[in-house]
CHARMM-style PDB file with segment names, atoms N, HN, CA, C and O in Angstrom:
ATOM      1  N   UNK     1     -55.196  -8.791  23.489  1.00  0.00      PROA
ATOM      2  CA  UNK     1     -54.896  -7.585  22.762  1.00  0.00      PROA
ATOM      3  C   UNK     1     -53.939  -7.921  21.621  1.00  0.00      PROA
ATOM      4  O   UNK     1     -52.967  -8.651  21.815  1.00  0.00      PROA
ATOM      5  N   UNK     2     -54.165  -7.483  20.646  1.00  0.00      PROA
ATOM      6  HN  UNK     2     -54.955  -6.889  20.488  1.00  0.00      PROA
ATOM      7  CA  UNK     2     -53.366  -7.763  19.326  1.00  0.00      PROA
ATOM      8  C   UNK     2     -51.942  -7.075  19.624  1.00  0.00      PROA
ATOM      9  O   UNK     2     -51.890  -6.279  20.562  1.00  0.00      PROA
ATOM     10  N   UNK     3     -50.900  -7.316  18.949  1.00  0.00      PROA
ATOM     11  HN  UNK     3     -50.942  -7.963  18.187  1.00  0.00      PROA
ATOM     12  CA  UNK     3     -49.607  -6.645  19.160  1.00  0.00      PROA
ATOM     13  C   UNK     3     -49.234  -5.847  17.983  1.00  0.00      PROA
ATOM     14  O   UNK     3     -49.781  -6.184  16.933  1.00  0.00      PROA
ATOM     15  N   UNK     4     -48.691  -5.192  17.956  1.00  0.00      PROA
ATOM     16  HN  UNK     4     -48.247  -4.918  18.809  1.00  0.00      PROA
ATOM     17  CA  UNK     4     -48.165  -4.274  16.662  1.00  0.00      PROA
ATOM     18  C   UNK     4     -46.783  -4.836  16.622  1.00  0.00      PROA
ATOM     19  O   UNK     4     -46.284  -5.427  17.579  1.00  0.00      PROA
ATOM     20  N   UNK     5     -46.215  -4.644  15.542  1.00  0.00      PROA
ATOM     21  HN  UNK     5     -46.621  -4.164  14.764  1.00  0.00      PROA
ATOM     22  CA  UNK     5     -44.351  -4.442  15.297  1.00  0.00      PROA
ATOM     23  C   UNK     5     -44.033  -3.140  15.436  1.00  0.00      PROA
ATOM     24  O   UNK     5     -44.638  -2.226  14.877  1.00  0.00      PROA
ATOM     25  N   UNK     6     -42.817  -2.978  16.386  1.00  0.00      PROA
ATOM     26  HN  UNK     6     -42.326  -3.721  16.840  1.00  0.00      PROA
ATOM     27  CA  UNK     6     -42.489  -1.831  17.034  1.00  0.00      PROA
ATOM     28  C   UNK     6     -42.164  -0.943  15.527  1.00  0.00      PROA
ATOM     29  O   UNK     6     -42.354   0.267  15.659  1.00  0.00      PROA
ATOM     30  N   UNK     7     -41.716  -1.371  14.168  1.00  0.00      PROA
ATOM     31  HN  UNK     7     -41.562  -2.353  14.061  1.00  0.00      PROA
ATOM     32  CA  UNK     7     -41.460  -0.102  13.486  1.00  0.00      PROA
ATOM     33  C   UNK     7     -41.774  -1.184  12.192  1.00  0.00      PROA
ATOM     34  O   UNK     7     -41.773  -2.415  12.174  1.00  0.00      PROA
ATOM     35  N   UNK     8     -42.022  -0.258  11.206  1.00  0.00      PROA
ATOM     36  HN  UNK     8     -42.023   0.742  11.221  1.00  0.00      PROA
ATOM     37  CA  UNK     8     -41.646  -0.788   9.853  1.00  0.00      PROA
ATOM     38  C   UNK     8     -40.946  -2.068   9.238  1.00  0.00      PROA
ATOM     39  O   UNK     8     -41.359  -3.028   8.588  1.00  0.00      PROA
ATOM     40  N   UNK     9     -39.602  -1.639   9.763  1.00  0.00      PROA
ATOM     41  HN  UNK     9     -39.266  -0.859  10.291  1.00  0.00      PROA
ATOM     42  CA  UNK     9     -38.305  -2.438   9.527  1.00  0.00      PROA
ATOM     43  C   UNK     9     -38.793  -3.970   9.821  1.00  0.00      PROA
ATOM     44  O   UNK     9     -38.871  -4.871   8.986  1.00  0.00      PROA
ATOM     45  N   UNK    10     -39.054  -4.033  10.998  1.00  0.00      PROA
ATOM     46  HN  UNK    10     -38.991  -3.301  11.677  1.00  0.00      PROA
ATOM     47  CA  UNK    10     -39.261  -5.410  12.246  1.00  0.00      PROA
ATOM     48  C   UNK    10     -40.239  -6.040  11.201  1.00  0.00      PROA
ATOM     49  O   UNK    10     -40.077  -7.145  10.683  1.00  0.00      PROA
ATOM     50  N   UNK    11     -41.399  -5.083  10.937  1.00  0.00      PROA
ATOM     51  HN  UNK    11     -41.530  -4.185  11.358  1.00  0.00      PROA
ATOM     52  CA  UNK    11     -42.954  -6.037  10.455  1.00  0.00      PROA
ATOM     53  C   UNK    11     -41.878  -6.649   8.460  1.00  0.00      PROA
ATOM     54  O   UNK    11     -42.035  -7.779   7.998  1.00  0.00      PROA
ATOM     55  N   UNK    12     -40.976  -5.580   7.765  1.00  0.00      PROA
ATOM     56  HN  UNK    12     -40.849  -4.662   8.141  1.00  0.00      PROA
ATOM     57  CA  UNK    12     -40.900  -6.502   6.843  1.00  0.00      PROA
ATOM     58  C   UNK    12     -39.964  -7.650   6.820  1.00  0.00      PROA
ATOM     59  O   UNK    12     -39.953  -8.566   5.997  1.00  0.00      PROA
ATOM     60  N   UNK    13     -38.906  -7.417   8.191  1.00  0.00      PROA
ATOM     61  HN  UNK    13     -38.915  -6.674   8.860  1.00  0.00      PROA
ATOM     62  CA  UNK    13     -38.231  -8.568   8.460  1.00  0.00      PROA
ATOM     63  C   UNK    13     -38.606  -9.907   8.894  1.00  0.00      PROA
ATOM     64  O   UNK    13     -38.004 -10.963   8.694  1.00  0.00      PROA
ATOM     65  N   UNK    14     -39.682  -9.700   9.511  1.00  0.00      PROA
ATOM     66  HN  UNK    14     -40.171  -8.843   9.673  1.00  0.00      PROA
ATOM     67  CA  UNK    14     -40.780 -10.601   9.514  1.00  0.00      PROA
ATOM     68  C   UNK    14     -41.490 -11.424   8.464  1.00  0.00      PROA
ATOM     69  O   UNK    14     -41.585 -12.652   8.454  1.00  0.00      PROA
ATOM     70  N   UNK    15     -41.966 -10.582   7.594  1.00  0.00      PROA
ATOM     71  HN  UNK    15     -41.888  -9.585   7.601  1.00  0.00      PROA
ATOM     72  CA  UNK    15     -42.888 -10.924   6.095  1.00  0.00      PROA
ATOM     73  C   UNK    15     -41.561 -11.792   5.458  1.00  0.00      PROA
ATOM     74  O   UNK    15     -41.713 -13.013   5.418  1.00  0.00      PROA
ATOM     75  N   UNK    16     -40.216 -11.212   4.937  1.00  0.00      PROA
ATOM     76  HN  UNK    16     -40.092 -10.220   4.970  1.00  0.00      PROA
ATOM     77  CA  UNK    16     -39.003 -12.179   4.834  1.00  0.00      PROA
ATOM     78  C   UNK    16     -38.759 -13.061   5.260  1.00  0.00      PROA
ATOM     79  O   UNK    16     -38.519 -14.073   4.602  1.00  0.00      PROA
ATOM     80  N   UNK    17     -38.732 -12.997   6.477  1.00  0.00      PROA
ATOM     81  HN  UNK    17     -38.927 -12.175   7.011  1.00  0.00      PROA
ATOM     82  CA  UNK    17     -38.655 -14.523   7.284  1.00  0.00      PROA
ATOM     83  C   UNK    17     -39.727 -15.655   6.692  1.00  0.00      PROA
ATOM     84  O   UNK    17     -39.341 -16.786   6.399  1.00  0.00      PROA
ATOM     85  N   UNK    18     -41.243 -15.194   6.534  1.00  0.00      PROA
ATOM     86  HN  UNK    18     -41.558 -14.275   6.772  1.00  0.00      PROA
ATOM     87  CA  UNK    18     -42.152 -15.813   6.631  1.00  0.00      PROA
ATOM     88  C   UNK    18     -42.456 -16.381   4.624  1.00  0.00      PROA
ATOM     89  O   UNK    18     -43.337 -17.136   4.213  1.00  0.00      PROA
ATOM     90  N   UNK    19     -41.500 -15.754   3.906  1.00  0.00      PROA
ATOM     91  HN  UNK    19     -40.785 -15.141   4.240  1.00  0.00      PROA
ATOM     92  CA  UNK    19     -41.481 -16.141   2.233  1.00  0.00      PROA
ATOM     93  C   UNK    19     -40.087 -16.812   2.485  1.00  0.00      PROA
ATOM     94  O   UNK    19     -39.695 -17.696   1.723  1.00  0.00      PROA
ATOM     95  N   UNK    20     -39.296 -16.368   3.613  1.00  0.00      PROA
ATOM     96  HN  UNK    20     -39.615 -15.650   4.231  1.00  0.00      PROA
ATOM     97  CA  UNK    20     -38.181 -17.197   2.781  1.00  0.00      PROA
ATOM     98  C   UNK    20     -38.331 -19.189   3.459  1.00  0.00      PROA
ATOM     99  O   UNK    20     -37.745 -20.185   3.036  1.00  0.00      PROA
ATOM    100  N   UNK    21     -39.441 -19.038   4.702  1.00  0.00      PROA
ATOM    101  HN  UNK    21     -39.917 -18.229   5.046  1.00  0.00      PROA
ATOM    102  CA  UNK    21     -39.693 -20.195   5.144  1.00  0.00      PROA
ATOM    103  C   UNK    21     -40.824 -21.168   4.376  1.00  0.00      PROA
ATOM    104  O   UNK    21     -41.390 -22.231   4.629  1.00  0.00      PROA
ATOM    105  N   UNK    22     -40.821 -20.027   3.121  1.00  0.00      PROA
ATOM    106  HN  UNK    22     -40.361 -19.163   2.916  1.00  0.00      PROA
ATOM    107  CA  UNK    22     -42.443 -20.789   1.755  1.00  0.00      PROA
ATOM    108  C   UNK    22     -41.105 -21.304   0.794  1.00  0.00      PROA
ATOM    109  O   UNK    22     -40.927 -22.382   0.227  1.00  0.00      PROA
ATOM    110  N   UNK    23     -40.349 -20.222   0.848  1.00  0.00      PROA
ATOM    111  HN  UNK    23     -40.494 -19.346   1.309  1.00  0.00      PROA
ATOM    112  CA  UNK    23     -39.308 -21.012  -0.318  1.00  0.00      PROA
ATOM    113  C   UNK    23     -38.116 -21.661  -0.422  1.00  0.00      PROA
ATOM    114  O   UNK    23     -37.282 -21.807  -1.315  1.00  0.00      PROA
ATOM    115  N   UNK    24     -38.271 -22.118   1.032  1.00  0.00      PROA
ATOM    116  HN  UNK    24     -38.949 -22.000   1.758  1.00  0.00      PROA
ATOM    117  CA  UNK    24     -37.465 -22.899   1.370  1.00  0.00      PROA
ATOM    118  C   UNK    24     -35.823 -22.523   1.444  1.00  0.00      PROA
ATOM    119  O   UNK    24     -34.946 -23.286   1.850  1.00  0.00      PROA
ATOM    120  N   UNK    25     -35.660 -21.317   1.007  1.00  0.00      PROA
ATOM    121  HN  UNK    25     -36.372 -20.698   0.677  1.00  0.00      PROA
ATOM    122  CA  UNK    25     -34.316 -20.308   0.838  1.00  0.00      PROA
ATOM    123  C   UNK    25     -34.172 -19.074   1.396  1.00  0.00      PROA
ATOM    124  O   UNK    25     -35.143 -18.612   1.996  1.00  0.00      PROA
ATOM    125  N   UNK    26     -33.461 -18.629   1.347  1.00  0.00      PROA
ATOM    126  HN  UNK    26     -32.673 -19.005   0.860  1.00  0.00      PROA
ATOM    127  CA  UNK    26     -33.551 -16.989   1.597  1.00  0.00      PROA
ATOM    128  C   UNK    26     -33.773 -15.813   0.960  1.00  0.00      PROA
ATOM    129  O   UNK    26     -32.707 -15.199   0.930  1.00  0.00      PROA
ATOM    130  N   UNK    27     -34.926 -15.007   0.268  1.00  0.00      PROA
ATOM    131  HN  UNK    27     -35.792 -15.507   0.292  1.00  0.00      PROA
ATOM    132  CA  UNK    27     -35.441 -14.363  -0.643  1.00  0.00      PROA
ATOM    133  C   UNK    27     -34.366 -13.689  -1.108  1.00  0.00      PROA
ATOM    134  O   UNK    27     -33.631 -13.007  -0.394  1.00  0.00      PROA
ATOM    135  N   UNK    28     -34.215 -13.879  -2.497  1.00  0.00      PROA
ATOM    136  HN  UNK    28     -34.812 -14.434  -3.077  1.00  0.00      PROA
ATOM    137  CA  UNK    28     -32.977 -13.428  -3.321  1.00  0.00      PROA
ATOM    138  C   UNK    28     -32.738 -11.443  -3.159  1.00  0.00      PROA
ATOM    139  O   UNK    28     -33.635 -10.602  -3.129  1.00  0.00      PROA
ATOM    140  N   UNK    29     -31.487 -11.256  -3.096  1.00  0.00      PROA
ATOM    141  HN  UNK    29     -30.758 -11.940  -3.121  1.00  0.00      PROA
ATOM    142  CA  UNK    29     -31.319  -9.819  -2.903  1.00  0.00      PROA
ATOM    143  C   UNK    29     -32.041  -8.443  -3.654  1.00  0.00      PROA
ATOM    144  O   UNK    29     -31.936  -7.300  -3.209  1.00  0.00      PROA
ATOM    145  N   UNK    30     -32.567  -8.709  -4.515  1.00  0.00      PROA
ATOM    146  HN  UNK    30     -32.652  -9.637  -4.876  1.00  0.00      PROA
ATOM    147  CA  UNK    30     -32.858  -7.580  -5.557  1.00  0.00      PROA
ATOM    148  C   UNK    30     -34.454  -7.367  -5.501  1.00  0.00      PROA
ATOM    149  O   UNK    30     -35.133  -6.379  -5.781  1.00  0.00      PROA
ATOM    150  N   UNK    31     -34.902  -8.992  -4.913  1.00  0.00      PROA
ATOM    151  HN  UNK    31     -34.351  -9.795  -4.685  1.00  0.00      PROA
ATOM    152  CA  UNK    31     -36.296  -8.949  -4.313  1.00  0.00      PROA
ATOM    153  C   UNK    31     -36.158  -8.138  -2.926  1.00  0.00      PROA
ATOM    154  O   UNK    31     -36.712  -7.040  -2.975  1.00  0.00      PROA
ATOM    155  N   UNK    32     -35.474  -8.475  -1.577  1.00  0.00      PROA
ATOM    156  HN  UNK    32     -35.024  -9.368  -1.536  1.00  0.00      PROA
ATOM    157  CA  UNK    32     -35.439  -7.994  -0.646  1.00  0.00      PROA
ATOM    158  C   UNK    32     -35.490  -6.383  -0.856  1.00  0.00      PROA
ATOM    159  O   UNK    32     -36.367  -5.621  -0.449  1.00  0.00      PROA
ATOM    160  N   UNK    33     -34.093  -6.000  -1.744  1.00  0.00      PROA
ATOM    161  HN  UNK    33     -33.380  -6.619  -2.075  1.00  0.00      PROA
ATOM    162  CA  UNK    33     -33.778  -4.345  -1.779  1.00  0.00      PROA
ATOM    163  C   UNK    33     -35.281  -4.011  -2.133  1.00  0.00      PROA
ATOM    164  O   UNK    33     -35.764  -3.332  -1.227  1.00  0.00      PROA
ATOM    165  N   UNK    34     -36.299  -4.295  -3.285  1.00  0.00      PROA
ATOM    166  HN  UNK    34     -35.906  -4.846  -4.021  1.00  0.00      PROA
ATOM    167  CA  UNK    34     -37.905  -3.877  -3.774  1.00  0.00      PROA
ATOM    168  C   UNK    34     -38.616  -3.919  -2.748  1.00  0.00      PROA
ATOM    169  O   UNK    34     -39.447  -3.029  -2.565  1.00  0.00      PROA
ATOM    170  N   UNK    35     -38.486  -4.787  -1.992  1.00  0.00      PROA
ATOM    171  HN  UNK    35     -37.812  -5.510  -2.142  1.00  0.00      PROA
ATOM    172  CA  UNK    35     -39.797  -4.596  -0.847  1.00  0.00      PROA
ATOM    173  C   UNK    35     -39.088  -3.574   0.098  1.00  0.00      PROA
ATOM    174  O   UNK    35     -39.835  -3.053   0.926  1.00  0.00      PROA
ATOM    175  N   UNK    36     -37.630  -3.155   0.119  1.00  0.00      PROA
ATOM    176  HN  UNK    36     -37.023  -3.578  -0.554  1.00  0.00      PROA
ATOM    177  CA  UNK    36     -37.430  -2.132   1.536  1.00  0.00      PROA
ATOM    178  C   UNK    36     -38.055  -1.147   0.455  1.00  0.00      PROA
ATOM    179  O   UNK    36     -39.109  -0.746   0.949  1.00  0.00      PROA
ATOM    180  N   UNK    37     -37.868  -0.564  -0.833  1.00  0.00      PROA
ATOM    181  HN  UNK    37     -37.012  -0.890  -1.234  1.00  0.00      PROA
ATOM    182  CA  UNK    37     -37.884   0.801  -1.378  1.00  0.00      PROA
ATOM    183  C   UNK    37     -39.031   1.268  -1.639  1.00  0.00      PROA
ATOM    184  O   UNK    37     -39.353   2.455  -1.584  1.00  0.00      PROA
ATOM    185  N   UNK    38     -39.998  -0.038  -2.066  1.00  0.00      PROA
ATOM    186  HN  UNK    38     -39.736  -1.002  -2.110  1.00  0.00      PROA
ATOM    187  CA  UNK    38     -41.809   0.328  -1.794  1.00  0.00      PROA
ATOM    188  C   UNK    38     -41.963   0.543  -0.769  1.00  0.00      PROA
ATOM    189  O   UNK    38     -41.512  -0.092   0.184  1.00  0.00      PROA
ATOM    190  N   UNK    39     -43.070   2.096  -0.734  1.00  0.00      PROA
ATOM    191  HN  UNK    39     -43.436   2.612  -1.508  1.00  0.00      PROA
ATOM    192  CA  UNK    39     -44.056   2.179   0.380  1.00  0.00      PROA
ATOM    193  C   UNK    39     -45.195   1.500   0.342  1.00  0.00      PROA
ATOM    194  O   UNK    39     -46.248   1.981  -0.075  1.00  0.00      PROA
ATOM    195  N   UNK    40     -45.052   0.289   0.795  1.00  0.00      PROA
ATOM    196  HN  UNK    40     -44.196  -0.102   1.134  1.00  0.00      PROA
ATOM    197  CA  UNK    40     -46.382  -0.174   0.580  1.00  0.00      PROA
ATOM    198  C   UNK    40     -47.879  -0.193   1.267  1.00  0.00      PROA
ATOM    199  O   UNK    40     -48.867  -0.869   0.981  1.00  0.00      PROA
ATOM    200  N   UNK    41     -47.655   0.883   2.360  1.00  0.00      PROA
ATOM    201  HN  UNK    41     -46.852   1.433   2.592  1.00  0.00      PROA
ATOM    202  CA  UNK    41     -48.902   1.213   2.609  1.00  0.00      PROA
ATOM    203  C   UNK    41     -50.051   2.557   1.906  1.00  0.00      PROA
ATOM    204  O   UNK    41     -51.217   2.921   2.059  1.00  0.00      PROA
ATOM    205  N   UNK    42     -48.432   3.076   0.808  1.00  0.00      PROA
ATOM    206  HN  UNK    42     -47.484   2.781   0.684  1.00  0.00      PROA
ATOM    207  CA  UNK    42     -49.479   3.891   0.241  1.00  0.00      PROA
ATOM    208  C   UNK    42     -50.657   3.275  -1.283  1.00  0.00      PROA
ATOM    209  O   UNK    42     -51.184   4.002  -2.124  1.00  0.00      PROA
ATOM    210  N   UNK    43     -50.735   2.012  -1.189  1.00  0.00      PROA
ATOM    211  HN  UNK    43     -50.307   1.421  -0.505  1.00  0.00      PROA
ATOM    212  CA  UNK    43     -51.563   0.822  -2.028  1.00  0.00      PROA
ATOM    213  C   UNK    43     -52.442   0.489  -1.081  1.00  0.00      PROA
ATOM    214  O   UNK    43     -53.172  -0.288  -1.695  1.00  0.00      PROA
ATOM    215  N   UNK    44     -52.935   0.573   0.210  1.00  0.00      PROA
ATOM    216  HN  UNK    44     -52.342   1.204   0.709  1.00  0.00      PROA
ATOM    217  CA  UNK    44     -53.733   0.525   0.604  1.00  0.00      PROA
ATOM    218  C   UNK    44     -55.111   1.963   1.073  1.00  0.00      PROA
ATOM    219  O   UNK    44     -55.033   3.170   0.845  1.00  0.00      PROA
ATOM    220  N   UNK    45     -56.101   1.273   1.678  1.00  0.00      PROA
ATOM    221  HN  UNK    45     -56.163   0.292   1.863  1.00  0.00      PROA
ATOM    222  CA  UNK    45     -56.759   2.291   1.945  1.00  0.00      PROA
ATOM    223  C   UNK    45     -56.296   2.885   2.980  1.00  0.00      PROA
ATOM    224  O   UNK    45     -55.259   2.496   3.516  1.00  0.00      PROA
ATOM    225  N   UNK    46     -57.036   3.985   3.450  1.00  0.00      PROA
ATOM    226  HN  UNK    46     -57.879   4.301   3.014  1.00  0.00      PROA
ATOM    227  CA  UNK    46     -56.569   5.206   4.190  1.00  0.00      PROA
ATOM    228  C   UNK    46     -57.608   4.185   5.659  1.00  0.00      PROA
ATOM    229  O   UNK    46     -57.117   3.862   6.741  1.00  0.00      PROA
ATOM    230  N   UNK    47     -58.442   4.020   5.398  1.00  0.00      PROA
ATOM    231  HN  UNK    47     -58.841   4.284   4.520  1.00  0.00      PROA
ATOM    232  CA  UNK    47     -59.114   2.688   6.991  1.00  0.00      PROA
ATOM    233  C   UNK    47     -58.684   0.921   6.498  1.00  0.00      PROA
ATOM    234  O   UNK    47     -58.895   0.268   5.475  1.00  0.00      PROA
ATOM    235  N   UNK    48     -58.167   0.697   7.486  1.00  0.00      PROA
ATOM    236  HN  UNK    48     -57.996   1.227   8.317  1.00  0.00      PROA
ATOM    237  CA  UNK    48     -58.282  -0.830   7.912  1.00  0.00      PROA
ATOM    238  C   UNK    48     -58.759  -1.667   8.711  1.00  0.00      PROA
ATOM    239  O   UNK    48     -58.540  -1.240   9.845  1.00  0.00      PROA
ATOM    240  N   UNK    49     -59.227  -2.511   8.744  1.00  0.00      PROA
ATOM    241  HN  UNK    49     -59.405  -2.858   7.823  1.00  0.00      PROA
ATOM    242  CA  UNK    49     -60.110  -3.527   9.716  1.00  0.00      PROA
ATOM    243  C   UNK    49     -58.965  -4.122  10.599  1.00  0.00      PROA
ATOM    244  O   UNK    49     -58.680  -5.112   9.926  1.00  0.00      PROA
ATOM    245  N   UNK    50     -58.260  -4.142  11.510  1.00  0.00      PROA
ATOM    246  HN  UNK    50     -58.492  -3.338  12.057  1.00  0.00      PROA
ATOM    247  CA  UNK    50     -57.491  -4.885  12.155  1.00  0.00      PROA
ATOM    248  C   UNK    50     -57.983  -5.565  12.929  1.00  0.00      PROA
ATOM    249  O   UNK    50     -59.096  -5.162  13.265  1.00  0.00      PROA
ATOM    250  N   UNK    51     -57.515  -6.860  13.608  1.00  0.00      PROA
ATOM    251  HN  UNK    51     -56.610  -7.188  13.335  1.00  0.00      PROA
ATOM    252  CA  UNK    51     -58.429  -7.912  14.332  1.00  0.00      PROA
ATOM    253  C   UNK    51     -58.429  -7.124  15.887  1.00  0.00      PROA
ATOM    254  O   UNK    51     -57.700  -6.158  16.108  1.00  0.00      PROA
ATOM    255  N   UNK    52     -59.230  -7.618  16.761  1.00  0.00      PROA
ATOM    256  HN  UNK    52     -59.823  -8.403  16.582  1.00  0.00      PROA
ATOM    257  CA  UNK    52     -59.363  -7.083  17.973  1.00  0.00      PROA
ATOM    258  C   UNK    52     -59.012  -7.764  18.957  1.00  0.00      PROA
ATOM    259  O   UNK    52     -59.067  -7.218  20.059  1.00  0.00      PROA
ATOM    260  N   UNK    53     -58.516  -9.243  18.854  1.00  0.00      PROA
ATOM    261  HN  UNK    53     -58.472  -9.687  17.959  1.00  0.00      PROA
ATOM    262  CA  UNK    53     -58.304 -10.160  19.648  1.00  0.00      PROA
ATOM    263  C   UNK    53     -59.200 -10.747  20.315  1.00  0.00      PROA
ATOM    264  O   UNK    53     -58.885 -11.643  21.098  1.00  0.00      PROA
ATOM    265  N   UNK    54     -60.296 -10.423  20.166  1.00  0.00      PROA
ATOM    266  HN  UNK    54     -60.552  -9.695  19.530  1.00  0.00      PROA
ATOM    267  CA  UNK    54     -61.506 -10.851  20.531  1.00  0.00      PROA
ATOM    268  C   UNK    54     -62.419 -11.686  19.441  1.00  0.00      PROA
ATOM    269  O   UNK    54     -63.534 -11.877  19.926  1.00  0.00      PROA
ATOM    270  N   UNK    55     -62.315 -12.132  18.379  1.00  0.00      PROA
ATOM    271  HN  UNK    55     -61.409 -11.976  17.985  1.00  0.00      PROA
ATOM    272  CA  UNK    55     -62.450 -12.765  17.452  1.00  0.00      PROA
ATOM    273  C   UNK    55     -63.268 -11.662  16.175  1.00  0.00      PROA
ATOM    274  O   UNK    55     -63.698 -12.140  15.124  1.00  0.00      PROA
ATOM    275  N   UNK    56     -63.355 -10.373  16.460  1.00  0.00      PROA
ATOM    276  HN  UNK    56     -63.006  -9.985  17.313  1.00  0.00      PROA
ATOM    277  CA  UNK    56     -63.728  -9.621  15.865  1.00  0.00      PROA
ATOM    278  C   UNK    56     -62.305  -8.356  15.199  1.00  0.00      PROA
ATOM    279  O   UNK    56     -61.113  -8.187  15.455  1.00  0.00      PROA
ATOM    280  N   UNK    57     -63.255  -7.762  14.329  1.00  0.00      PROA
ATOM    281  HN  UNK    57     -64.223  -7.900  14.121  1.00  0.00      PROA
ATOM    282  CA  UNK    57     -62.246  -6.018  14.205  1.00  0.00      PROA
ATOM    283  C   UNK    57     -63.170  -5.216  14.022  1.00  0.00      PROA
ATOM    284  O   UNK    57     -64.368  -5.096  13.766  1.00  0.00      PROA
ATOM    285  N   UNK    58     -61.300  -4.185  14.448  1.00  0.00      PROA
ATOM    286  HN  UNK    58     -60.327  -4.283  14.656  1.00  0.00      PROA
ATOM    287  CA  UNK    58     -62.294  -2.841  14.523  1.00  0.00      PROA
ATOM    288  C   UNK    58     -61.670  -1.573  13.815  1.00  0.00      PROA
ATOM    289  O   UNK    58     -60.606  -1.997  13.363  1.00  0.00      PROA
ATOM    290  N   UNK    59     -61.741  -0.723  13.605  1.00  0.00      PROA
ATOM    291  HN  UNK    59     -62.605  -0.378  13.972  1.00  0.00      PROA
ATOM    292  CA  UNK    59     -61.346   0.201  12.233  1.00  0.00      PROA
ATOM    293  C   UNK    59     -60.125   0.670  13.181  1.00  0.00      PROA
ATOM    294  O   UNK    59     -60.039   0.826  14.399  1.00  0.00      PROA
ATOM    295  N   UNK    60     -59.071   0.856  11.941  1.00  0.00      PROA
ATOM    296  HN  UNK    60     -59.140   0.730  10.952  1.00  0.00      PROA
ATOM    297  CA  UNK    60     -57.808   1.860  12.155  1.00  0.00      PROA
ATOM    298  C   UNK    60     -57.662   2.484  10.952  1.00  0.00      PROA
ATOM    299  O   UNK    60     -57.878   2.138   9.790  1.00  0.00      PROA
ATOM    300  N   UNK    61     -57.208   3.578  11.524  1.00  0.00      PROA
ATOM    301  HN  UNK    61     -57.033   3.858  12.467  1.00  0.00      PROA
ATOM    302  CA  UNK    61     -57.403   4.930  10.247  1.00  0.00      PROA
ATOM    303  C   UNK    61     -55.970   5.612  10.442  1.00  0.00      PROA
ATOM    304  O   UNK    61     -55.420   5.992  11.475  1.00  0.00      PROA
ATOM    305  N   UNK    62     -55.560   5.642   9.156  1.00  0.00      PROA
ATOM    306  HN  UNK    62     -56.006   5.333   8.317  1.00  0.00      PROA
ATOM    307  CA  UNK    62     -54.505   6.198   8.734  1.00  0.00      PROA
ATOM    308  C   UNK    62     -53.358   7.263   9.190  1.00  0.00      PROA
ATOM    309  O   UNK    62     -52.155   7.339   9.437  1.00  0.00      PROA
ATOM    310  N   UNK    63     -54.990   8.313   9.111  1.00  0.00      PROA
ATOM    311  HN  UNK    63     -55.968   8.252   8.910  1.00  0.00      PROA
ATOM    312  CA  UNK    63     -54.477   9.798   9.548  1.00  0.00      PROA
ATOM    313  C   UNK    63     -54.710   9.584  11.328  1.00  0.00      PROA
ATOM    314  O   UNK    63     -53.760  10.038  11.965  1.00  0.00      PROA
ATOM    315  N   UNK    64     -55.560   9.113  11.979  1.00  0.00      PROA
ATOM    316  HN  UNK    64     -56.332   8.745  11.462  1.00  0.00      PROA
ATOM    317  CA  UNK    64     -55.542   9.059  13.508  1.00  0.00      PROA
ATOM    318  C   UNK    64     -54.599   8.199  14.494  1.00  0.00      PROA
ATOM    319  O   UNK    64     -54.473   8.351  15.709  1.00  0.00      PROA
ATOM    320  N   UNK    65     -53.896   7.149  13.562  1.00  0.00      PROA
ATOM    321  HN  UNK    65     -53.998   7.026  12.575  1.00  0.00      PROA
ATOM    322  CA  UNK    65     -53.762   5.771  14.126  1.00  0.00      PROA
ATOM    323  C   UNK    65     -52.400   5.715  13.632  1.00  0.00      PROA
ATOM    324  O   UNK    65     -51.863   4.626  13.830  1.00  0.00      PROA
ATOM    325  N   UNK    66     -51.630   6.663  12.992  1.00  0.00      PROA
ATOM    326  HN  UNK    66     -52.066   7.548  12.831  1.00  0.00      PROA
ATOM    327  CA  UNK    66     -50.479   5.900  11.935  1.00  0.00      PROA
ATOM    328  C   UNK    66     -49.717   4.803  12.846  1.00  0.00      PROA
ATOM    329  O   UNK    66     -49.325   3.749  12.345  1.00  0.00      PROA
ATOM    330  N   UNK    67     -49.524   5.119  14.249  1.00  0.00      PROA
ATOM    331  HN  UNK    67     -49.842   5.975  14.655  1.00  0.00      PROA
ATOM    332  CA  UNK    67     -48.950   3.570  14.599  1.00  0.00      PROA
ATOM    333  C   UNK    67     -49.125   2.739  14.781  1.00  0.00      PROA
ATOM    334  O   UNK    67     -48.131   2.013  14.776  1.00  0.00      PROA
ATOM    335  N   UNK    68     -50.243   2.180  15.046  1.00  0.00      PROA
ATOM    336  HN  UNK    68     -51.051   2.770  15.050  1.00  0.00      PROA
ATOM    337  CA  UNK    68     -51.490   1.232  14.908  1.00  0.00      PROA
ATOM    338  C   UNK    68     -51.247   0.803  13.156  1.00  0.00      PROA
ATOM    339  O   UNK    68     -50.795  -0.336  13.036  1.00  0.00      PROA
ATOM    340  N   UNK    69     -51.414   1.328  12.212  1.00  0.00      PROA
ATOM    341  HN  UNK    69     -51.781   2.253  12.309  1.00  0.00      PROA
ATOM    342  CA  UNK    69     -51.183   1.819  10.641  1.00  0.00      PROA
ATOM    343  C   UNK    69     -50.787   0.878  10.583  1.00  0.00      PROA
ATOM    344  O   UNK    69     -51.230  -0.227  10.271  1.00  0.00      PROA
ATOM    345  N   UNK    70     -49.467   1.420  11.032  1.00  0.00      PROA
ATOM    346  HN  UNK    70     -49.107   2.318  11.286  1.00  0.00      PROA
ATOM    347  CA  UNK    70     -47.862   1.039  10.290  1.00  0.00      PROA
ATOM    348  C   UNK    70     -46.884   1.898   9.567  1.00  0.00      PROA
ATOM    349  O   UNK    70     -45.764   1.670   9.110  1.00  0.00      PROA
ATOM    350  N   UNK    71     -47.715   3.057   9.603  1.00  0.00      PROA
ATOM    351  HN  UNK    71     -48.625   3.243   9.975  1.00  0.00      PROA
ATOM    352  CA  UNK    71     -46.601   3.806   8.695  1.00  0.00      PROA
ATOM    353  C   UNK    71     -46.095   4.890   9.712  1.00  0.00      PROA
ATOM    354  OT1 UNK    71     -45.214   5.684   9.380  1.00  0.00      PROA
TER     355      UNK     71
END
């Protein structure tokens, strides 16, 4: 079964972790503050394909799913 990040916060502290281990530093402050103040799931679609853990996916939708989502 695939896992979710319990909130928002966790999944972009994560994505940080995972650029500041590409750039060998710790993503400079003014970048960090831009990614908390974008919503960036409203740039995506309203369905997503998420994996199923089974080597396949399967649809998550916005309005039915927001925690599944992410938002």
């Amino acid at each position: 079964m695939t896992s979710y990040p319990a909130a928002p916060d966790e999944a972009l502290g994560d994505l940080l972790d995972r650029i500041a281990g590409q750039l060998g530093s710790p993503v400079p402050a003014h970048l960090r503050a831009a990614l908390r103040a974008v919503p960036r799931h409203l740039f995506l679609p309203s369905t997503l394909w998420l994996r199923d853990g089974n080597g396949g996916h399967e649809p998550c939708d916005r309005e039915s799913a927001p925690d599944r989502y992410g938002c």
